[in-house]
Backbone as a ProteinNet text record, in pm:
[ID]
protein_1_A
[PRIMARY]
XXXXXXXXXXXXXXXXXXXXXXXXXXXXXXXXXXXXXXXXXXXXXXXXXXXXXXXXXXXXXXXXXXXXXXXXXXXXXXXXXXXXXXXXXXXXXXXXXXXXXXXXXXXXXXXXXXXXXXXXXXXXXXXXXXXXXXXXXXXXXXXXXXXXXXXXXXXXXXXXXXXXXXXXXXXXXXXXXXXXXXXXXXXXXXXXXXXXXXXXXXXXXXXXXXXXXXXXXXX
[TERTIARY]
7886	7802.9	7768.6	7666.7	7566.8	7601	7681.9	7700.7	7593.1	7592.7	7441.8	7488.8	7426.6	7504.7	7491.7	7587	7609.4	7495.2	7420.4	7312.1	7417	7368.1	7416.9	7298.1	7292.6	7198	7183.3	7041.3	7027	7134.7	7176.4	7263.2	7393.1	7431.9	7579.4	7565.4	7415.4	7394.6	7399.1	7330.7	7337.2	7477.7	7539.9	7677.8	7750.8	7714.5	7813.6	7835	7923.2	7885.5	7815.7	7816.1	7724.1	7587.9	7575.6	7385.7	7298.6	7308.8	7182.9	7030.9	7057.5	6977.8	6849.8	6922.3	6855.2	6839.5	6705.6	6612.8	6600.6	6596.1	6565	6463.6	6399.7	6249.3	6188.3	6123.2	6099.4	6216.6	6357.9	6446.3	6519.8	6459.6	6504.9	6539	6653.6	6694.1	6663.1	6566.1	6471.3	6520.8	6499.7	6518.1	6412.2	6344.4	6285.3	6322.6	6283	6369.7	6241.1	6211.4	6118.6	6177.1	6054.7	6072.8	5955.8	5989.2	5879.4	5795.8	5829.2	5731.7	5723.7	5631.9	5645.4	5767	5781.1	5902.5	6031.2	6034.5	6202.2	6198.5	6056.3	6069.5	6132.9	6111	6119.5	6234.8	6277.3	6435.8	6564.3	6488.3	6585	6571	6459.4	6485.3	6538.6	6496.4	6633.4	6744.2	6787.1	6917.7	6963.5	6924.3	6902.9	6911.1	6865.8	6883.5	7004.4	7069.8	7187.5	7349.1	7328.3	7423.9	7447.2	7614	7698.7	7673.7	7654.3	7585.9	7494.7	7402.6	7241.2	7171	7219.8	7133.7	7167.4	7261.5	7282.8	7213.4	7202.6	7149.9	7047.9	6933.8	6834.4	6778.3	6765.4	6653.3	6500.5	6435.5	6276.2	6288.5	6170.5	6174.2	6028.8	5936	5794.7	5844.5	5731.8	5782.2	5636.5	5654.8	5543.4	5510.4	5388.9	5386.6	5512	5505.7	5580.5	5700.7	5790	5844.7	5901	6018.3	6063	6039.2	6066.9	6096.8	6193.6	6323.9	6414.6	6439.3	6444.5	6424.8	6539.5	6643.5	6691.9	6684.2	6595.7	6657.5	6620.2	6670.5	6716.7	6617.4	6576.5	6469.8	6461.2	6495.5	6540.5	6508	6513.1	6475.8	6578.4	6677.8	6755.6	6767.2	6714.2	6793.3	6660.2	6644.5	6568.3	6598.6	6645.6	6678.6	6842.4	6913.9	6960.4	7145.7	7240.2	7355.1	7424.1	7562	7696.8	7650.8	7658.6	7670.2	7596.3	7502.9	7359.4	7445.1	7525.3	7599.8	7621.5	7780.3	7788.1	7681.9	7584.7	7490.2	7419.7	7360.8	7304	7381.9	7514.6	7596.3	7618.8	7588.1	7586.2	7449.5	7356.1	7224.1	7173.7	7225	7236.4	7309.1	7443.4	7575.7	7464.9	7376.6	7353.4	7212.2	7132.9	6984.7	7070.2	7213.6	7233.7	7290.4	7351.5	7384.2	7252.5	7150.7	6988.2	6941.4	6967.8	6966.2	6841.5	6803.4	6654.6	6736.6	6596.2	6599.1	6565.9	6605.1	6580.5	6505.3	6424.4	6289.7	6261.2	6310.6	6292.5	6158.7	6131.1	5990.3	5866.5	5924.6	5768.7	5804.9	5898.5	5909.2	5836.3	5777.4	5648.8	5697.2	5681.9	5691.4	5574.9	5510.9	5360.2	5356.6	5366.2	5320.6	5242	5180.9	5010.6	5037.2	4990.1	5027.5	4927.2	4941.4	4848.3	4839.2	4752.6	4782.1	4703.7	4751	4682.1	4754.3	4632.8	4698	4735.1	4705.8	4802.5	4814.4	4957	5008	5039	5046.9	5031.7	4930.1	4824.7	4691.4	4634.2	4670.9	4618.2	4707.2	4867.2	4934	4930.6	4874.7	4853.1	4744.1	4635.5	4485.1	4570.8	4638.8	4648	4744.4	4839.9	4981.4	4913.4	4754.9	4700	4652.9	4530.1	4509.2	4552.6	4649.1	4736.6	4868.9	4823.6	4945.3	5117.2	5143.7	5248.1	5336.6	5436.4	5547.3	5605.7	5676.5	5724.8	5827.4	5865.1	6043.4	6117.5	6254.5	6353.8	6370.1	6361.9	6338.9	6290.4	6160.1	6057	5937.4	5901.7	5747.4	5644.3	5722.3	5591	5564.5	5645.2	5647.8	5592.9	5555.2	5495.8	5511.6	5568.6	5603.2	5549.7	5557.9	5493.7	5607.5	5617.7	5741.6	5766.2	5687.4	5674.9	5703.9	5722	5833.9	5730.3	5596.9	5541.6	5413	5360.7	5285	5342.6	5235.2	5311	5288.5	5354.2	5442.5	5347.9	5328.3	5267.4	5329.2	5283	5354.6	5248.3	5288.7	5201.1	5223.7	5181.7	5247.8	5162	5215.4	5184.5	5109.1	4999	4886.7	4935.4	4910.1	4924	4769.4	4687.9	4572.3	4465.4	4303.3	4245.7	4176.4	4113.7	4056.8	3903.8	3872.6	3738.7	3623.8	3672.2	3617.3	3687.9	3593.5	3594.4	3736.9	3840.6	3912.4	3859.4	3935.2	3900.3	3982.5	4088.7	4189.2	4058.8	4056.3	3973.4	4068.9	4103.5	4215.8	4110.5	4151.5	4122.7	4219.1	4179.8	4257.6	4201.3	4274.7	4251.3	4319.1	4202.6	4263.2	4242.1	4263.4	4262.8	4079.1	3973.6	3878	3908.4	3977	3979	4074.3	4122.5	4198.1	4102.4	3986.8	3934.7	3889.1	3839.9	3785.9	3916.4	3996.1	4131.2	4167.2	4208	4222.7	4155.4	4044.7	3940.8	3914.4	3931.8	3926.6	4052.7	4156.3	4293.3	4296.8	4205.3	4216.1	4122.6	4028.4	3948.5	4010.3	4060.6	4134.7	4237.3	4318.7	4431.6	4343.4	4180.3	4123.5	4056.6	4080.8	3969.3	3790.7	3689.6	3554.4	3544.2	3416.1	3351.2	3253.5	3243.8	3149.6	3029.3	3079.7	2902.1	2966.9	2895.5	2902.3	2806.9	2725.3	2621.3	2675.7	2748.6	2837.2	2862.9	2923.8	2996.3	2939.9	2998.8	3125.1	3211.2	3132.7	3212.9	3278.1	3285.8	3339.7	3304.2	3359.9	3349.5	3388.5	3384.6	3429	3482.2	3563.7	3628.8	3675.3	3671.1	3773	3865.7	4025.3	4092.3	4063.2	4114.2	4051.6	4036.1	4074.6	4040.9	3982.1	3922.7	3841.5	3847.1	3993.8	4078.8	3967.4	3908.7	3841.5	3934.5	3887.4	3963	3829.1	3798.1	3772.3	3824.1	3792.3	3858.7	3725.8	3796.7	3751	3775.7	3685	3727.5	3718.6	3780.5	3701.8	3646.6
2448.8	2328.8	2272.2	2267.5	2187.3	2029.4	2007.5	1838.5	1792	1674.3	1606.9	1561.9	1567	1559.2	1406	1320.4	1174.7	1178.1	1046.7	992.6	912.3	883.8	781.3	713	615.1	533.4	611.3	569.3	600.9	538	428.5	332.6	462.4	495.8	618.9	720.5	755.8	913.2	839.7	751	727	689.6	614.6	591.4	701.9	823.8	959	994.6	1030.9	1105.5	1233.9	1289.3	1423.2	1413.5	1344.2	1344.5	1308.1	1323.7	1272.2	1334.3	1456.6	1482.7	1425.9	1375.6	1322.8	1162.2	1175.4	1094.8	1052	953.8	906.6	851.4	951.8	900.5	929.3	824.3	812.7	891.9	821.2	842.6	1013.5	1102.9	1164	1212.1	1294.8	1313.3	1416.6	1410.6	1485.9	1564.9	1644.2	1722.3	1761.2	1803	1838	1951.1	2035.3	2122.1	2205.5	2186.6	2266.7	2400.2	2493.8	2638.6	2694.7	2779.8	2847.4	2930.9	2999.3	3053.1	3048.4	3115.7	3065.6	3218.5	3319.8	3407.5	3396.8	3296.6	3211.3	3073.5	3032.8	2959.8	3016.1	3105.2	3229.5	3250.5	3280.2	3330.5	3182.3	3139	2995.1	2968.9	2992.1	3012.4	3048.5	3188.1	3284.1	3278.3	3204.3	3154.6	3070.6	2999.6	2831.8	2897.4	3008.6	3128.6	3184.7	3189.5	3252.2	3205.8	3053.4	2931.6	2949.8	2963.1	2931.8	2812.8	2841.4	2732.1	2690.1	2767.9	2754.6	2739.2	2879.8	2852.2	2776.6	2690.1	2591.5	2492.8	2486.5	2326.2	2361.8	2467.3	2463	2388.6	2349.5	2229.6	2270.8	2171.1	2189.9	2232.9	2321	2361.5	2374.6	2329	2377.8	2401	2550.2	2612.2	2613.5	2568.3	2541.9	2664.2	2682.9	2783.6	2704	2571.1	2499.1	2434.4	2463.3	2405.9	2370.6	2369.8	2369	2239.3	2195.2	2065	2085.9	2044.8	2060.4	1919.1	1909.3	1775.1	1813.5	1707.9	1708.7	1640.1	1631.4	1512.1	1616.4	1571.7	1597.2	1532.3	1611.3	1560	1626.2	1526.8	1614.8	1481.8	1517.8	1336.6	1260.9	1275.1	1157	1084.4	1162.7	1108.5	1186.6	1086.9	1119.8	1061.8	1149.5	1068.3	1125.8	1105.3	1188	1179.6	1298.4	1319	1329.2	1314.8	1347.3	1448.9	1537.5	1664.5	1714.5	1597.4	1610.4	1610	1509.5	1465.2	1598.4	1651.6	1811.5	1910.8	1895.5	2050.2	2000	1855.5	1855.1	1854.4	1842.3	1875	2023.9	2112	2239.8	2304.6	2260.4	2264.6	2277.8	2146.6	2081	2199.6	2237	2324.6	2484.4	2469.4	2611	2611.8	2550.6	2477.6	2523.8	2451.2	2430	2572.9	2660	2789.3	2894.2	2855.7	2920.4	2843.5	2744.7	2669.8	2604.1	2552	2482.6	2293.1	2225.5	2129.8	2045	1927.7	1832.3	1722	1708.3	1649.2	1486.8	1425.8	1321.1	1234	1238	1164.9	1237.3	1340.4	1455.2	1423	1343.8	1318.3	1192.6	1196.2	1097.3	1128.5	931.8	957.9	894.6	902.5	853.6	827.6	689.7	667.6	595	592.7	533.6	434.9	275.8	200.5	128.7	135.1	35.4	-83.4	-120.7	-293.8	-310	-306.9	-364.6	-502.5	-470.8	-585.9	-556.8	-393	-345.1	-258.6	-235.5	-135.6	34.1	15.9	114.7	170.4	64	160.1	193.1	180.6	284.1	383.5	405.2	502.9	657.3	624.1	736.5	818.9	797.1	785.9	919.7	811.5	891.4	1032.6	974.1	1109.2	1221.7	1183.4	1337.3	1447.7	1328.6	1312.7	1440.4	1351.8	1448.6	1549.1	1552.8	1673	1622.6	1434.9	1381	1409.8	1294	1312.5	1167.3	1103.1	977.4	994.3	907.5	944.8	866.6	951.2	939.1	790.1	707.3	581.6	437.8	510.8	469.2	457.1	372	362.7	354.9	283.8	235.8	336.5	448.9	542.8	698	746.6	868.5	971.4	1086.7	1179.1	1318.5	1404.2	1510.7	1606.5	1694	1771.9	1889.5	1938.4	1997.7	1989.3	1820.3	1770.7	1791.6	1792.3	1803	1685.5	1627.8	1543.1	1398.9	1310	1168	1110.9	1005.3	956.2	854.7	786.3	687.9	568.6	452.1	353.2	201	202.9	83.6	-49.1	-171.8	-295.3	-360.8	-441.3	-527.2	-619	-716.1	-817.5	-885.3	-1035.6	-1125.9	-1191.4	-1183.3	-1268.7	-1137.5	-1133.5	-1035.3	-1051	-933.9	-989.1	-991.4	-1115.6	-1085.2	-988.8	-934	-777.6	-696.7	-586.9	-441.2	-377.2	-358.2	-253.9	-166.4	-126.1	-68.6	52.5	84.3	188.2	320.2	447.4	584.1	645.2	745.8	896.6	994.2	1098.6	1216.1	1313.9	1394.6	1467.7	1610	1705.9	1858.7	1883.6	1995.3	2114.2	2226.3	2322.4	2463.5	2507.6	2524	2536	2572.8	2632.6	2676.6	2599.3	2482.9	2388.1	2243.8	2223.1	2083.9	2077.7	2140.6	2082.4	2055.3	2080.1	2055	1933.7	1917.3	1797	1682.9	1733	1578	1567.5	1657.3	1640.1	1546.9	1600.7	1503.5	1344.7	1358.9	1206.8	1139.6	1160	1110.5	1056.2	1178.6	1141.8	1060.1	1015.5	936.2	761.4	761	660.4	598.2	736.3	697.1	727.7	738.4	757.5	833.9	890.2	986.8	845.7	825.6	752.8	853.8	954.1	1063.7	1192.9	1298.5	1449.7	1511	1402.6	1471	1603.3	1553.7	1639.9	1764.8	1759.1	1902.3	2003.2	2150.5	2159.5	2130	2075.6	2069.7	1914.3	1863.4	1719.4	1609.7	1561	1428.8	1312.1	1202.7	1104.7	1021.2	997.5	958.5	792.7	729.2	562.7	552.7	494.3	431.8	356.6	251.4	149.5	27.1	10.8	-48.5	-79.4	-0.3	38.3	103.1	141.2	245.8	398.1	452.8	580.1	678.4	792.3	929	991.7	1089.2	1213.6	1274.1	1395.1	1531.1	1634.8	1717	1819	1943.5	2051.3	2195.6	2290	2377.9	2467.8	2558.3
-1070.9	-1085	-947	-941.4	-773.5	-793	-707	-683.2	-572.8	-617.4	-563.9	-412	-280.2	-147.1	-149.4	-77.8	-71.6	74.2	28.3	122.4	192.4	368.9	450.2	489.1	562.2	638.9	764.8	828.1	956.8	1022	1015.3	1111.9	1123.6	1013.1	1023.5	1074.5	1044.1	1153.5	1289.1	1329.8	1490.7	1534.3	1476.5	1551.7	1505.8	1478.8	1536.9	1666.6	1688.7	1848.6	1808.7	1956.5	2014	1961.3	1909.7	1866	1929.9	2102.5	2233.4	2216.3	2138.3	2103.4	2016.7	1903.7	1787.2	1769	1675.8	1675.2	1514.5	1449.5	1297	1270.3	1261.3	1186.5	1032.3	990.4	850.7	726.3	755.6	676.6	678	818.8	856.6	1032.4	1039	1173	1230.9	1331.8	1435.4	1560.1	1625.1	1748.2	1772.1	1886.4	1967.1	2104.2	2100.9	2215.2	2269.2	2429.7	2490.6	2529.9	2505.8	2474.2	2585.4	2685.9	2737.9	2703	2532	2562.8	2387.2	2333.6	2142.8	2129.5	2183.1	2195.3	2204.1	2281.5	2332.1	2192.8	2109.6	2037.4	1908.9	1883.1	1758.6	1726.4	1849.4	1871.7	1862.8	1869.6	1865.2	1745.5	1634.5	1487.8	1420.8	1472	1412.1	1442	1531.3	1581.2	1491.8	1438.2	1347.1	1197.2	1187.3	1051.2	1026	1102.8	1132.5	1128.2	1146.9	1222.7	1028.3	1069.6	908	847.3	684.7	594.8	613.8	700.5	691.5	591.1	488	364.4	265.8	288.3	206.3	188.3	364.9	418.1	508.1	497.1	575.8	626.4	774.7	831.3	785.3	821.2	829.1	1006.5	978.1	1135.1	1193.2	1261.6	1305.3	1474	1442.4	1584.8	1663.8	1742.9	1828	1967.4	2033.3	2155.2	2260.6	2272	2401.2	2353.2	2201.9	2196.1	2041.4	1993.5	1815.9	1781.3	1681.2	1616.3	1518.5	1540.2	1379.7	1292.9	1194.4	1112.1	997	1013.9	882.1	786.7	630.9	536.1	384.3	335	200.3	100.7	19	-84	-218.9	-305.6	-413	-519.8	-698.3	-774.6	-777.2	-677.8	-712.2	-532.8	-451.1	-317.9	-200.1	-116.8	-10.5	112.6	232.5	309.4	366.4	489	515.5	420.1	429.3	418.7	454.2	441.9	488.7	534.8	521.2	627.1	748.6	789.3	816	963.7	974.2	1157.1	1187.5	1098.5	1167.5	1204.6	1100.9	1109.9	1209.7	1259.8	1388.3	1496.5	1503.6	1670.7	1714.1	1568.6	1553.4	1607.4	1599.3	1611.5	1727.2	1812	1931.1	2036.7	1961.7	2063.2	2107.5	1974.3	1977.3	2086.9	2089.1	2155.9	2308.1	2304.1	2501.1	2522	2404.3	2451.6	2508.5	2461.9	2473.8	2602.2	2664	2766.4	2718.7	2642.7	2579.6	2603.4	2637.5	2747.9	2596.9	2533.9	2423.7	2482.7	2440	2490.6	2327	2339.9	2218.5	2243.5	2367.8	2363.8	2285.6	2242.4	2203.7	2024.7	1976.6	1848.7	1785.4	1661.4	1593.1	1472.5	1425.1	1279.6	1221.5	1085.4	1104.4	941.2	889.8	805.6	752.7	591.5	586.1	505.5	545.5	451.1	376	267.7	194.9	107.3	151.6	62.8	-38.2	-154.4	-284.1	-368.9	-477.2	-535.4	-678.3	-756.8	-812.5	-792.6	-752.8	-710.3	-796.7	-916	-1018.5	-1090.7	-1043.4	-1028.5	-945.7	-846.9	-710.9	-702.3	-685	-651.9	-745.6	-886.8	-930.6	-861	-798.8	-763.4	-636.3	-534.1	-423.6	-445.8	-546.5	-539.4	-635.7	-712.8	-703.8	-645.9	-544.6	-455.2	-344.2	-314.1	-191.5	-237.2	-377.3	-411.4	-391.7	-363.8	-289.1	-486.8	-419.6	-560.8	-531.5	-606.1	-604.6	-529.9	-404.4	-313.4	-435.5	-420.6	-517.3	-570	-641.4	-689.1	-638.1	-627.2	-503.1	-558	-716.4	-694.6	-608.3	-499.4	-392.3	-317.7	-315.9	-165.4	-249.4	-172.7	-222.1	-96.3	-130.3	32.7	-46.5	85.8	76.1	34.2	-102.3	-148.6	-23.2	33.9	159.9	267.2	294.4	399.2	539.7	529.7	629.3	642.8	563	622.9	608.4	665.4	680.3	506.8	471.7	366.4	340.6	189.2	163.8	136.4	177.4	128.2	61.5	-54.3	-118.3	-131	-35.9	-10	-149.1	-167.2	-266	-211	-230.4	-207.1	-291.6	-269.3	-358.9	-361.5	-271	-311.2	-263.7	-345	-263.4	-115.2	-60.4	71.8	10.6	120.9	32	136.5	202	229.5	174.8	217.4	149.2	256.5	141.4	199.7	307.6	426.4	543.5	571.4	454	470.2	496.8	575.4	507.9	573.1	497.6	486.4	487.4	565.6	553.1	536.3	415.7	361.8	340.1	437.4	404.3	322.3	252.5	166.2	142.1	98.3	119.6	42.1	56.3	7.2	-180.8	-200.1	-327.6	-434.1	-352	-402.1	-437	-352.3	-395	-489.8	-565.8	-703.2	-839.3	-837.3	-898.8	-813.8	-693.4	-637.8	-674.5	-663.2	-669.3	-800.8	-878.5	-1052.1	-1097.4	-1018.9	-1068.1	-1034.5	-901.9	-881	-919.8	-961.3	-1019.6	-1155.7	-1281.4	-1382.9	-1345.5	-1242.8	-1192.1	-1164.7	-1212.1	-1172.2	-1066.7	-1009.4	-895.8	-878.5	-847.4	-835	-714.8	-719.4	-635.4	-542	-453.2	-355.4	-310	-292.3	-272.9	-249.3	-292.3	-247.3	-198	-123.3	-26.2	1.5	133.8	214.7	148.3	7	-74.3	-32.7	-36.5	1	122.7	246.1	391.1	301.1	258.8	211.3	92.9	61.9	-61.4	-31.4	-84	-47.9	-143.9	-175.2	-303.5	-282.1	-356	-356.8	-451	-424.8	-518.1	-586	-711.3	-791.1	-663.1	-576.8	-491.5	-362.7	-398.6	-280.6	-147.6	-157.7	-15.1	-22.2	57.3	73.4	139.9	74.3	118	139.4	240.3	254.8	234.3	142.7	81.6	183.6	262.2	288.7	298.7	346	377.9	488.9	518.9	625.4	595.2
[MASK]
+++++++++++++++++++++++++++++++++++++++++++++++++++++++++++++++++++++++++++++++++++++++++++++++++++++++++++++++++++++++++++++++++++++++++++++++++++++++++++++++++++++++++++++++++++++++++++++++++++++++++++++++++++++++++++

């Protein structure tokens, strides 16, 4: 039987030791490590492939020509956000980065999320989490993240009075050419409208019930 891993706060991952490395952003813990060449980046992957109870607890990893990014958090329907085990596997992470002699670079780390203000909140959030293919964070109406663990995260503030301008939020949102018409069919059924398809196929332009705009496009 799979027991569910116990969530901590950012505040508990940072007051660990050995973690100079790492960084907590948007409810997960970050590294950064410059790499000379995307060859010496590769290899520090497969290094990171290798490190015991990896496949238990795989990081997210984007490997760059100049440089890795490792990210740990946990996302699953009950819990988002980091774990007990998260301290060890990053001092492990870290031990292994300085055996490769790779230089941790935390200024090259960004966390980036999109916020929006309405004034109901349960009829716009269906609109976008079709939208962008997102999923609800673990008991989180307001928040919507990417199951993929790679783009930035939504968040829906509540309004109490309206503005009396026109919403100014616009998103642009890629997608795979053979994916937008299912996309923009879902969000539409999720209540949102088409604003024009001049553009179609290089783009559409879609609005929430409130007037927030997305570009949906393609390459």
């Amino acid at each position: 039987m799979t027991t569910t891993p116990k969530k901590i706060r950012p505040a508990a991952f940072r007051e660990e030791p050995g973690l100079d490395d790492w960084r907590v952003l948007g409810e997960g813990a970050c590294a950064h490590y410059r790499t000379g060449t995307f060859a010496e980046g590769a290899a520090f992957v497969a290094a990171l492939a290798a490190l015991p109870g990896s496949a238990d607890r795989a990081p997210d990893v984007d490997l760059r020509p100049d440089g890795v990014t490792v990210r740990l958090i946990t996302l699953t329907d009950e819990l988002y956000g980091l774990t007990e085990g998260d301290p060890d596997l990053a001092r492990r992470i870290s031990a292994l980065a300085a055996e490769l002699g790779l230089t941790p670079d935390p200024s090259a780390l960004t966390g980036v999320q999109v916020t929006l203000d309405a004034l109901d909140v349960p009829a716009v959030t269906p609109f976008w989490r079709a939208l962008l293919g997102y999923v609800h964070r673990a008991g989180s109406p307001e928040d919507l993240v990417d199951p993929g663990r790679r783009n930035a995260a939504f968040y829906f503030q509540r309004m109490t009075a309206p503005r009396p301008q026109r919403n100014r939020v616009h998103v642009d949102v890629w997608v795979p050419h053979d994916q937008a018409e299912s996309r923009i069919t879902a969000a539409l059924a999720a209540g949102g409208r088409l604003v024009t398809a001049e553009h179609a196929p290089s783009h559409w332009v879609l609005a929430d019930p409130e007037g927030n705009e997305a570009c949906v496009g393609t390459l």
